[in-house]
C-alpha positions in Angstrom: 11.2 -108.0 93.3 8.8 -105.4 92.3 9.9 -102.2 91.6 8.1 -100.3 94.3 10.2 -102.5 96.8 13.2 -101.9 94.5 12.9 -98.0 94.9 12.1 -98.0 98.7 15.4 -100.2 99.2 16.9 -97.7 96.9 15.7 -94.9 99.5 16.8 -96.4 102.8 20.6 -96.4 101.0 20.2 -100.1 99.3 23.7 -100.5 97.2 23.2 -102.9 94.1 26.3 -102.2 93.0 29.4 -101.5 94.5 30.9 -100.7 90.9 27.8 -98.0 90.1 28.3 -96.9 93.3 31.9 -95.7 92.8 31.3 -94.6 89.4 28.9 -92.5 90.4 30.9 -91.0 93.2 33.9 -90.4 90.4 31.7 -89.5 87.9 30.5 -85.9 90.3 34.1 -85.9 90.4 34.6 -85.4 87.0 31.8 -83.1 86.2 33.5 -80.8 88.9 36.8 -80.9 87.0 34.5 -80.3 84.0 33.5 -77.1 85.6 36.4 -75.6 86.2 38.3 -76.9 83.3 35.9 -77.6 80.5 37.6 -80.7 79.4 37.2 -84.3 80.9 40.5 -84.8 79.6 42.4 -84.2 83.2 46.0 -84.9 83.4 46.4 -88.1 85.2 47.4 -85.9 88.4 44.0 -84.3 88.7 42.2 -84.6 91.8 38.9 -83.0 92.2 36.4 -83.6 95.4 39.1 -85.0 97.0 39.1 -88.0 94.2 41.4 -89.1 91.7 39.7 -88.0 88.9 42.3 -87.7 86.5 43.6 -91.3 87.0 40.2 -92.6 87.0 39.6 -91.3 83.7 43.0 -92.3 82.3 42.3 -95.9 83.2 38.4 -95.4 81.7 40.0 -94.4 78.1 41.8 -97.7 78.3 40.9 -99.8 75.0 38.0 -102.2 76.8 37.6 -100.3 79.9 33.8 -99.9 78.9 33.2 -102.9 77.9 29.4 -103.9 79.0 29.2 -100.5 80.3 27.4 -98.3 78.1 25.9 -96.3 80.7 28.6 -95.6 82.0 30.1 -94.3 78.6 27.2 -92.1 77.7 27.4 -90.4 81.3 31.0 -89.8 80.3 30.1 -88.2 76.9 26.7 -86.1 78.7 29.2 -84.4 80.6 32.2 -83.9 77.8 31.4 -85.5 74.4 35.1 -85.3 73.6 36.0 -86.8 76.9 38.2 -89.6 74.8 39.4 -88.2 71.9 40.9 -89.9 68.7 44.4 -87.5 69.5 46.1 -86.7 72.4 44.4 -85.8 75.5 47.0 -82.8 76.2 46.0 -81.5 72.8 42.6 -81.8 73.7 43.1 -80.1 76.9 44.8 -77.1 75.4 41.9 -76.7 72.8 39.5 -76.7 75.5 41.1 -73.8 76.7 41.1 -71.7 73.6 37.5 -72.5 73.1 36.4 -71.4 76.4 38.8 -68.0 76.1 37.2 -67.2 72.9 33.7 -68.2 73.6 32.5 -64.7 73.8 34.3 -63.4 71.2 32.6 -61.9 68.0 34.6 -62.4 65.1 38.1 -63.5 64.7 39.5 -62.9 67.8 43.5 -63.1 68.5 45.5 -65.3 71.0 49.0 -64.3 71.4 51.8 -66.5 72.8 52.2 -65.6 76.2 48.3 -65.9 76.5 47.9 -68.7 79.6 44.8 -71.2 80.5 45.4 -73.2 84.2 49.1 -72.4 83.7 49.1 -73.5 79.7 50.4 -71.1 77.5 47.5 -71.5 74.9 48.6 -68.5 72.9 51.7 -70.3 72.2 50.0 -73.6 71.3 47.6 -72.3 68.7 50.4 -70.1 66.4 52.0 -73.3 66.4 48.9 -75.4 65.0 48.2 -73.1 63.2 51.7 -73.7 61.4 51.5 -75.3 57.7 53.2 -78.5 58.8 51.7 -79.4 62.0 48.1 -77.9 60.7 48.9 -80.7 57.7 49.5 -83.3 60.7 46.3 -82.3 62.6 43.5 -84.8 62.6 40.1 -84.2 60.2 38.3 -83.7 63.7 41.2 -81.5 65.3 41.4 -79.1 62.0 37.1 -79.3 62.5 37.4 -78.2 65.7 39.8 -75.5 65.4 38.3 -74.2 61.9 34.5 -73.8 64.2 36.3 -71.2 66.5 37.6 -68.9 63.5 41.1 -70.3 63.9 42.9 -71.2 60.3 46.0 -72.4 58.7 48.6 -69.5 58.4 50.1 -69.4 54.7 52.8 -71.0 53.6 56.3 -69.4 53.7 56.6 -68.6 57.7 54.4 -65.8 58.8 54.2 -65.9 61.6 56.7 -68.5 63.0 56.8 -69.6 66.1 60.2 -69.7 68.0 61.4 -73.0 69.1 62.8 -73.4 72.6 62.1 -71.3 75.5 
């Protein structure tokens, strides 16, 4: 078939694929979440245009889910190139957050507990990265990510602890 033909069938509402089709339809979805959230990674509740979008996305991060589908991947990463992190998507979620709070920010800006993001209290969850132990546990690309917005390790000995429990 010649591609003029191709792109006038395309036109009239011709559906090659009933797969592209719905990825297509998830993946506006998504960048909808992405604009209210700044994260593609969407807790598995998520719903946005009235689609399953955090579901759909859970089941894309699947080991294989992509497989023969690198289109569909690079669509994905065009919209959030951290949309399937190495570390948990919660964490990712919550560092979205902090990153859009402190986007404007000139200098080292501060983010107390109590501080909350889409009902996330991201103060809270940045003193405690920033704790020696869990900023020790952190990934090379979590620590990366954390050390580009200004935020670093606190020092050894407990300044600045955070309180366990509620």
């Amino acid at each position: 078939m010649s591609g003029q033909r191709a792109a006038r069938l395309e036109r009239l509402g011709m559906v090659w694929s009933v797969a592209d089709e719905r990825f297509q339809e998830n993946l506006e979805a998504a960048g909808a979440y992405f604009a209210e959230h700044w994260t593609l990674c969407a807790p598995k509740s998520a719903v946005a245009l009235d689609r399953p979008v955090g579901q759909w996305l859970a089941n894309l991060r699947r080991p294989g889910a992509l497989e023969g589908r690198p289109e569909w991947r690079a669509a994905l990463e065009a919209i959030d190139p951290d949309w399937r992190p190495a570390w948990p998507v919660e964490w990712q979620r919550r560092f979205a957050a902090v990153r859009e709070l402190l986007r404007d920010e000139d200098g080292q800006a501060v983010v107390l507990p109590g501080v909350t993001v889409h009902g996330m209290d991201v103060g809270r969850w940045l003193e405690r990265q920033r704790q020696p132990g869990v900023w020790a546990g952190l990934a090379d690309g979590q620590r990366e990510r954390l050390e580009a917005l200004g935020v670093a390790p606190l020092p050894p000995g407990g300044a600045g602890r955070v309180r366990e429990g509620p």
